[in-house]
N, CA, C and O atoms as a MOPAC input file, in Angstrom:
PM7 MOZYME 1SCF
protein

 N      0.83700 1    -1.17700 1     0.00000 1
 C      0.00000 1     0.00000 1     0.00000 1
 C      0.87700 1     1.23400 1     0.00000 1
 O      1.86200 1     1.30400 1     0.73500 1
 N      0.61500 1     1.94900 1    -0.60500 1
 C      1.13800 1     3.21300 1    -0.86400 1
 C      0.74400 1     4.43800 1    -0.12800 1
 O      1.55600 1     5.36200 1    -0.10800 1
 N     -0.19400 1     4.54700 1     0.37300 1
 C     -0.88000 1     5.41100 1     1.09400 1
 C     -1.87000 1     6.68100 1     0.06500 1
 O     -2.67900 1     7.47100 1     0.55000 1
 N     -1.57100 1     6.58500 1    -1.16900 1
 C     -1.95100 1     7.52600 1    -2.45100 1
 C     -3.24700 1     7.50900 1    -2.73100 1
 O     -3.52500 1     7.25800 1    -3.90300 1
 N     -4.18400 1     7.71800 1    -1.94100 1
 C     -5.70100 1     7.61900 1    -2.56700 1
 C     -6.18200 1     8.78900 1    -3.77400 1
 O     -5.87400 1     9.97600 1    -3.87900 1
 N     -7.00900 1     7.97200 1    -4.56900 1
 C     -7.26100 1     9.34400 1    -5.77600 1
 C     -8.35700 1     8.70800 1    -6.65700 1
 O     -8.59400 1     7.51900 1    -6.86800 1
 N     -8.89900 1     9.70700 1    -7.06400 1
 C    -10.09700 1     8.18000 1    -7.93500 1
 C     -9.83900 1     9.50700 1    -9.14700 1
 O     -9.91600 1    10.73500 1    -9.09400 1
 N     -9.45600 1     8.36800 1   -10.35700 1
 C     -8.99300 1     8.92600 1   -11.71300 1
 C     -9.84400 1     7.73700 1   -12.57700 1
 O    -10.12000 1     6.55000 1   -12.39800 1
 N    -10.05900 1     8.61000 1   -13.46600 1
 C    -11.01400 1     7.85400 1   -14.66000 1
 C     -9.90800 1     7.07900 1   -15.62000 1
 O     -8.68600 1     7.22500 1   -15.63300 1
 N    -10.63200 1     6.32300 1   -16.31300 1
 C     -9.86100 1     5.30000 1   -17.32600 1
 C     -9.12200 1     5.92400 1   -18.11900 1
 O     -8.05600 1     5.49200 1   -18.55800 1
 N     -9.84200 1     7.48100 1   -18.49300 1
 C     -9.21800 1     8.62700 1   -19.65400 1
 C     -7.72700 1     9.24400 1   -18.75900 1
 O     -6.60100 1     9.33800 1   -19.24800 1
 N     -8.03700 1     9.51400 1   -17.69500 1
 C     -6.91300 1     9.89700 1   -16.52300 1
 C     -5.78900 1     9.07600 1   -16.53400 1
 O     -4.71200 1     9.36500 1   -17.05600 1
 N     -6.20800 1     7.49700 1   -15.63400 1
 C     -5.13400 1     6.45100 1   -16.13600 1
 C     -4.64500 1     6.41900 1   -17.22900 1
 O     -3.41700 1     6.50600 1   -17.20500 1
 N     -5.31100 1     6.28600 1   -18.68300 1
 C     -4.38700 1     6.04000 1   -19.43800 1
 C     -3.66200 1     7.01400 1   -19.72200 1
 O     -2.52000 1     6.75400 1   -20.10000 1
 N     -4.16300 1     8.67300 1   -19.61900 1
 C     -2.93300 1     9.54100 1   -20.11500 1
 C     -1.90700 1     9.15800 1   -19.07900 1
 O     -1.05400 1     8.33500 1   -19.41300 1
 N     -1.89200 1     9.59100 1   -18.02400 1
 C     -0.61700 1     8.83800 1   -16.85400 1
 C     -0.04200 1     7.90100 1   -17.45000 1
 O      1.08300 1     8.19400 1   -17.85500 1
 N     -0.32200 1     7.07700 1   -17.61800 1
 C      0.10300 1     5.46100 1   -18.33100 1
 C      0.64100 1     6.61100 1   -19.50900 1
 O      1.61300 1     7.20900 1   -19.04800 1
 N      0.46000 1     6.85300 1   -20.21200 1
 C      1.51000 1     7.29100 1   -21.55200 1
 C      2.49800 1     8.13800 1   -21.28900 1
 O      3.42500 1     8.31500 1   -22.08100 1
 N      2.36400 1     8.93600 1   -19.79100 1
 C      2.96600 1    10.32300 1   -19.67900 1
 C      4.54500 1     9.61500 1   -19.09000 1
 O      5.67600 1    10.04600 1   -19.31700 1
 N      4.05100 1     8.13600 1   -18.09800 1
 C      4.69500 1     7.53000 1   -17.47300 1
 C      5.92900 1     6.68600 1   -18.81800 1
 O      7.13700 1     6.48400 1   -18.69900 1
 N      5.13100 1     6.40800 1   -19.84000 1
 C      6.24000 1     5.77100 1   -21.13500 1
 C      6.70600 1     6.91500 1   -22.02300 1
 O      6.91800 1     6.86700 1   -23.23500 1
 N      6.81000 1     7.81300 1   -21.31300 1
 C      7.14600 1     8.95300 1   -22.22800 1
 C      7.40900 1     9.25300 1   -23.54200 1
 O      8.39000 1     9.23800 1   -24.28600 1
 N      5.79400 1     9.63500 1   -23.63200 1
 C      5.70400 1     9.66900 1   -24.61300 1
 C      4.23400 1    10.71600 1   -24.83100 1
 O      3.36700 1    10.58700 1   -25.69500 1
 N      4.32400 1    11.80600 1   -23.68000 1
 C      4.05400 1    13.09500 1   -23.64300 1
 C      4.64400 1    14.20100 1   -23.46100 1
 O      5.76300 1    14.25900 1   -22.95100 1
 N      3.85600 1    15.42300 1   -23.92300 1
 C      5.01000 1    16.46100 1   -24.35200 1
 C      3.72400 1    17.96800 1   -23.93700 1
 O      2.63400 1    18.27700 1   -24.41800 1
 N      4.44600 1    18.46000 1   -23.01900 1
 C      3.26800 1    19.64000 1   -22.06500 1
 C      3.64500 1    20.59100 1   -22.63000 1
 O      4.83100 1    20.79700 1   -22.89000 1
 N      2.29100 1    21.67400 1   -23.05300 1
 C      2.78000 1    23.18500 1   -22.85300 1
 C      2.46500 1    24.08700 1   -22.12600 1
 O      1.35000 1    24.06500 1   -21.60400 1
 N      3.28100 1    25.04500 1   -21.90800 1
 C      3.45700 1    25.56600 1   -21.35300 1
 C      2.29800 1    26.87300 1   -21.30000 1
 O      2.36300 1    27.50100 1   -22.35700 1
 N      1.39200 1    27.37100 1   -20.47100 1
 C      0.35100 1    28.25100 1   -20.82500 1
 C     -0.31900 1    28.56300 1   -19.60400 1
 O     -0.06300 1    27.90500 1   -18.59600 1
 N     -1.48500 1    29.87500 1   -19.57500 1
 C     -2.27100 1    29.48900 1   -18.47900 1
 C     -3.09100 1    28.40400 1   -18.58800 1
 O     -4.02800 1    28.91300 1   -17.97300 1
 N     -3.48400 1    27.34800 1   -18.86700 1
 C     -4.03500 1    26.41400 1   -18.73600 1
 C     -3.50700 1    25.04000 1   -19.44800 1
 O     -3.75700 1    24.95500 1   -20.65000 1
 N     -2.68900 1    23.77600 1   -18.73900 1
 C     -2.00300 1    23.07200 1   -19.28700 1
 C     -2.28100 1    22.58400 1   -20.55300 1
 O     -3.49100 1    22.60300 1   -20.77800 1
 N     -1.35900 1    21.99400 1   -21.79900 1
 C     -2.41700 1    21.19000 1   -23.03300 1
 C     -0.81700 1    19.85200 1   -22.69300 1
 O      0.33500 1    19.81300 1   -22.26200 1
 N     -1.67500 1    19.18200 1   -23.15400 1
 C     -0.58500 1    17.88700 1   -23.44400 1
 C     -1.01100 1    17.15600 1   -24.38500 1
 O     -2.21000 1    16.91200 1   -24.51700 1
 N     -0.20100 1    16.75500 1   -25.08100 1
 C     -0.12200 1    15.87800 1   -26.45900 1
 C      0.43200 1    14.54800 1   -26.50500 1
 O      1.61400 1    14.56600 1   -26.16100 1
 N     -0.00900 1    13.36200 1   -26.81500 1
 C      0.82800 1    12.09500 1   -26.52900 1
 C      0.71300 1    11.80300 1   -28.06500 1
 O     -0.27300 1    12.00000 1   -28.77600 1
 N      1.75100 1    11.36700 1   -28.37000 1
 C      1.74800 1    10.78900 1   -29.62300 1
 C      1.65000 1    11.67400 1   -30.36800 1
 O      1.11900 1    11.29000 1   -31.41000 1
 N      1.96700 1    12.99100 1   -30.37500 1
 C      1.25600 1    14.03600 1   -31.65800 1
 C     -0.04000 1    14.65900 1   -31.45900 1
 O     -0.21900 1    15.83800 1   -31.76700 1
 N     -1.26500 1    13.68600 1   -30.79200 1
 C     -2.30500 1    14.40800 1   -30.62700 1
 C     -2.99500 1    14.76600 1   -28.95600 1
 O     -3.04700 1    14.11700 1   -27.91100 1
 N     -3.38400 1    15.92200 1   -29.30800 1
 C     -4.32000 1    16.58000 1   -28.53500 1
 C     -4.80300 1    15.42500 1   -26.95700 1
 O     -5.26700 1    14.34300 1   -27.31800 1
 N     -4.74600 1    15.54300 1   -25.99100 1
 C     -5.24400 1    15.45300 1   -25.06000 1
 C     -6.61100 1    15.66300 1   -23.86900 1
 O     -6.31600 1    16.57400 1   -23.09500 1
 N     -7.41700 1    15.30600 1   -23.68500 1
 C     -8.56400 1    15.83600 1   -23.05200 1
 C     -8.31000 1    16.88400 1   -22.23300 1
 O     -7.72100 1    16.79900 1   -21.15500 1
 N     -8.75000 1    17.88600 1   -22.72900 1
 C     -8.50600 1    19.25600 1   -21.19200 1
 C     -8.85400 1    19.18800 1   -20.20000 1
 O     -8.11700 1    19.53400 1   -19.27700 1
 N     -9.86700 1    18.81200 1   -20.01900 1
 C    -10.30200 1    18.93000 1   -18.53100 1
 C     -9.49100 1    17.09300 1   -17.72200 1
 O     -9.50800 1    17.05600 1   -16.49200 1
 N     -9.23900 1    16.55500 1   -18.03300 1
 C     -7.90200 1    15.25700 1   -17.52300 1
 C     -7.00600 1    15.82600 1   -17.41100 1
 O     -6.56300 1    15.77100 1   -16.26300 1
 N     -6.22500 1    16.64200 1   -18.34800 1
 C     -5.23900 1    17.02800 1   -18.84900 1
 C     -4.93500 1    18.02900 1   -16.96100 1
 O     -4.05400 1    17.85400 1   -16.11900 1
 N     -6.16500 1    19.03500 1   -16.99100 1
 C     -5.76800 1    19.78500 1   -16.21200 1
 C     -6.06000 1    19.43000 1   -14.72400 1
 O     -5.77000 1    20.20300 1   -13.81000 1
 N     -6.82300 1    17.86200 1   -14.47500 1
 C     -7.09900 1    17.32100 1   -13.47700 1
 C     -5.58200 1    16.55300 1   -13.06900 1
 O     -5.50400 1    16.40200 1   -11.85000 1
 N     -4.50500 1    16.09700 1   -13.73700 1
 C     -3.70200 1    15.53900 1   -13.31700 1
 C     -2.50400 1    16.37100 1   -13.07800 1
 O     -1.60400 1    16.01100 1   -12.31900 1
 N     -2.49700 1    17.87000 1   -13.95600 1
 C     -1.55200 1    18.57800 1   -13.74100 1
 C     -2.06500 1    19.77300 1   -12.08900 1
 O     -1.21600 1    20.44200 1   -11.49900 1
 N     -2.80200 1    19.75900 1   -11.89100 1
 C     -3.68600 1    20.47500 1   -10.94200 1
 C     -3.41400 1    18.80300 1   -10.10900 1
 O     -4.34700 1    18.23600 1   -10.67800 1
 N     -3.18400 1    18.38800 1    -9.76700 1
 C     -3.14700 1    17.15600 1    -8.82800 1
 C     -1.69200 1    16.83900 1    -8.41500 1
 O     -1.31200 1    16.39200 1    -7.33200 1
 N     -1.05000 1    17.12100 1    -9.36000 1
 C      0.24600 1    17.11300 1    -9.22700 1
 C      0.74000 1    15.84300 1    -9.11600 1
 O      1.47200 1    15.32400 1    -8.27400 1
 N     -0.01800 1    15.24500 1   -10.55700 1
 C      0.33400 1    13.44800 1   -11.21200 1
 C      1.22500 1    13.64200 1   -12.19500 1
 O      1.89200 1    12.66700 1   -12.54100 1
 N      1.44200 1    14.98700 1   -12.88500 1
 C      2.17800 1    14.66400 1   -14.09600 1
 C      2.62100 1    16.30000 1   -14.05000 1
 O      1.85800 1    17.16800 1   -13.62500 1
 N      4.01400 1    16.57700 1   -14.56900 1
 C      3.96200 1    18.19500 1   -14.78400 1
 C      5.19100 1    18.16700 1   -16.12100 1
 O      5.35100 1    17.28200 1   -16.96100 1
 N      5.94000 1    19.44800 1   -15.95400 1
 C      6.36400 1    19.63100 1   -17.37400 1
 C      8.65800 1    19.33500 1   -16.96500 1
 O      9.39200 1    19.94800 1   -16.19100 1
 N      8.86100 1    18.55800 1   -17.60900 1
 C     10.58300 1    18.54900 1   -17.46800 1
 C     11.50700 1    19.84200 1   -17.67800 1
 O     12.70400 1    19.96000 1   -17.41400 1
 N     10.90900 1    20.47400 1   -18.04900 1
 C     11.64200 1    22.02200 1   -18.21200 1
 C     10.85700 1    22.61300 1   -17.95400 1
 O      9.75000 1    22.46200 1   -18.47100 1
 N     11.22300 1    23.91800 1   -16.66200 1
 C     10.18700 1    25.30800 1   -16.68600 1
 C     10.60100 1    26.46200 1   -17.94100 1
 O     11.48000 1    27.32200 1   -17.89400 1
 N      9.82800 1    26.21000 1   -18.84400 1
 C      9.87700 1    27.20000 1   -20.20700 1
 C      9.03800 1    27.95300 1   -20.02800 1
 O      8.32300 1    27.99300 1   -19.02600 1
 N      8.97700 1    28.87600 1   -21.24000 1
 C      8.16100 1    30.28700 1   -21.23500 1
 C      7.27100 1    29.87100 1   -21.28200 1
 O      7.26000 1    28.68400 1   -20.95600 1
 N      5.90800 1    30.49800 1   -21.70500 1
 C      4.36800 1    30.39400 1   -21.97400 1
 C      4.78200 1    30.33100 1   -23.39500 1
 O      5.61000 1    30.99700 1   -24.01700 1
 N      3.73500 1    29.03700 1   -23.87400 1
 C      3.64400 1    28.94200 1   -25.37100 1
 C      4.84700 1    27.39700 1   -26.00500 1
 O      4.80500 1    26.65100 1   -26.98300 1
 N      5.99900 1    27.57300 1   -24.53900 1
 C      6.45000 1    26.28200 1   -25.63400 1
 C      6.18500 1    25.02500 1   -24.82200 1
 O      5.35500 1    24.80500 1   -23.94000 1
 N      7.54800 1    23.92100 1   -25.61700 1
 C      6.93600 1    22.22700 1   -25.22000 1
 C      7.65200 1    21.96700 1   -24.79000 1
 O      8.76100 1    22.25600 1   -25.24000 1
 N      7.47600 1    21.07700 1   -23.36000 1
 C      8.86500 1    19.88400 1   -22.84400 1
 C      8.07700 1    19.00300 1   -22.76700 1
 O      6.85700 1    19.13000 1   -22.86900 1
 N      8.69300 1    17.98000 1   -22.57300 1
 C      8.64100 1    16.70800 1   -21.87000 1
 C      7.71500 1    16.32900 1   -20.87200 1
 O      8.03300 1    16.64900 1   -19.72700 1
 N      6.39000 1    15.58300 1   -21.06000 1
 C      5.68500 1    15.54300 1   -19.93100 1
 C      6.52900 1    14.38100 1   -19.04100 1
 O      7.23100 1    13.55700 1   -19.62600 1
 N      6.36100 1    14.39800 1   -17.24500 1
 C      6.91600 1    13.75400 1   -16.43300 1
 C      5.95000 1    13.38900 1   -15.70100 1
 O      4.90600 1    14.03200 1   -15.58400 1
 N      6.19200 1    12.36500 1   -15.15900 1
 C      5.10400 1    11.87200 1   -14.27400 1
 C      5.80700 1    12.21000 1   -12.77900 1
 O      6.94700 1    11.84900 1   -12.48800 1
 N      5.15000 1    12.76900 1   -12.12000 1
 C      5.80900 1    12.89500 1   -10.42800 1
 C      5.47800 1    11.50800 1    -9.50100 1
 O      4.77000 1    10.51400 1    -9.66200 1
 N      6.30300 1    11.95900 1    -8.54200 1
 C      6.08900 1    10.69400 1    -7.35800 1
 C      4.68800 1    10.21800 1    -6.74500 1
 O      4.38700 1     9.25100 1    -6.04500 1
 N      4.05600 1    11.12600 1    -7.20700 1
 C      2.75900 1    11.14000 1    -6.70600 1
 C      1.90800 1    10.59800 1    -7.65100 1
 O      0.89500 1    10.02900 1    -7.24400 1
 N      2.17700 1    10.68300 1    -9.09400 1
 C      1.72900 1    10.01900 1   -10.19600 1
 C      1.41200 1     8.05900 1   -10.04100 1
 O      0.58900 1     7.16200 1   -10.22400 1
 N      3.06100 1     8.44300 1    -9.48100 1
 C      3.91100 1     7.13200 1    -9.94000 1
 C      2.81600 1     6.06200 1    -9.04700 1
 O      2.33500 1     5.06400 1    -9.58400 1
 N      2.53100 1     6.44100 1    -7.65800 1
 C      2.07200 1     6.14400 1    -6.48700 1
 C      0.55200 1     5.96900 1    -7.01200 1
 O      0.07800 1     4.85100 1    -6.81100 1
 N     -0.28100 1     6.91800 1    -7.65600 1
 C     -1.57800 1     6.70600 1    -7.91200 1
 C     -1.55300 1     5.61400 1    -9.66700 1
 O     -2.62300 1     5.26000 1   -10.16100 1
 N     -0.34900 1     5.29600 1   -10.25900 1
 C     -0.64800 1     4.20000 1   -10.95700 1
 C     -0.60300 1     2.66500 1   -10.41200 1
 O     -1.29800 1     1.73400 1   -10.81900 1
 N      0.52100 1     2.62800 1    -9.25000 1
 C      0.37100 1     1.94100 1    -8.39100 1
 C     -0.75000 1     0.88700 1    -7.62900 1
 O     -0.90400 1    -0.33000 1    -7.52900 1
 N     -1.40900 1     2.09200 1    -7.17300 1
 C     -2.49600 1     1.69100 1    -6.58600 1
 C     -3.44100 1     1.32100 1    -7.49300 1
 O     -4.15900 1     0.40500 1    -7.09100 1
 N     -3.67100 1     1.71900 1    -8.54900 1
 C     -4.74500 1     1.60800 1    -9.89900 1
 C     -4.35400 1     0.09700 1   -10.19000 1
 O     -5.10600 1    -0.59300 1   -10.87800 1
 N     -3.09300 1    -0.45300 1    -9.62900 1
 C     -2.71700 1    -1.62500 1   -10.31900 1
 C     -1.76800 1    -2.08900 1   -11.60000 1
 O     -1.54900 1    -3.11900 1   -12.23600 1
 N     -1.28700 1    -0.53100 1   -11.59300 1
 C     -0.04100 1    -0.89400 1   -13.26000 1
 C      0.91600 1    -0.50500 1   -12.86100 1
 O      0.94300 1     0.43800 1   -12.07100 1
 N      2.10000 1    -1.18600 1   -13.33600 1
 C      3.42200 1    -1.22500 1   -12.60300 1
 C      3.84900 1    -0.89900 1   -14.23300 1
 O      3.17100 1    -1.34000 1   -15.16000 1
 N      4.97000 1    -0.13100 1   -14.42600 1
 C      5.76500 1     0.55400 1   -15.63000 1
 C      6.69100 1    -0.83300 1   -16.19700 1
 O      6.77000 1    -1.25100 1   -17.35200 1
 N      7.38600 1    -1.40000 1   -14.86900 1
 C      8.50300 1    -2.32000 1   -14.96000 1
 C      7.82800 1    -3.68600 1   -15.75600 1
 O      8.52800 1    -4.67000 1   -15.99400 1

């Protein structure tokens, strides 16, 4: 047990799950966007996991550009518990 309680939807998990195989990419803005694979991301997930502080950006850049989405410790912990291990 992890101690990480959180109730995230299937759309939630799986972006985590992709952000975690990196293979998301955040921008930078007042309101987060993230892209996996090239496309577009659900906003309101998008800004439920970055507002949760499951996933944030690998470089603090200006407003407007892209890094690397990362999954935080806290991410890592609520895929955990969901039952998916990366390894």
């Amino acid at each position: 047990m992890t101690g990480f309680r959180c109730e995230l939807s299937r759309r939630e998990l799986a972006i985590l799950r992709a952000v975690a195989a990196g293979r998301g990419v955040l921008f930078a803005g007042c309101e987060p966007a993230l892209t996996i694979d090239g496309c577009w991301c659900d906003h309101v997930a998008v800004h439920n996991l970055v507002g949760a502080g499951l996933i944030e950006s690998e470089l603090r850049l200006a407003y407007g550009l892209a890094s690397p989405a990362a999954i935080t410790e806290t991410g890592e912990a609520a895929l955990l518990e969901a039952g998916w291990n990366a390894g």
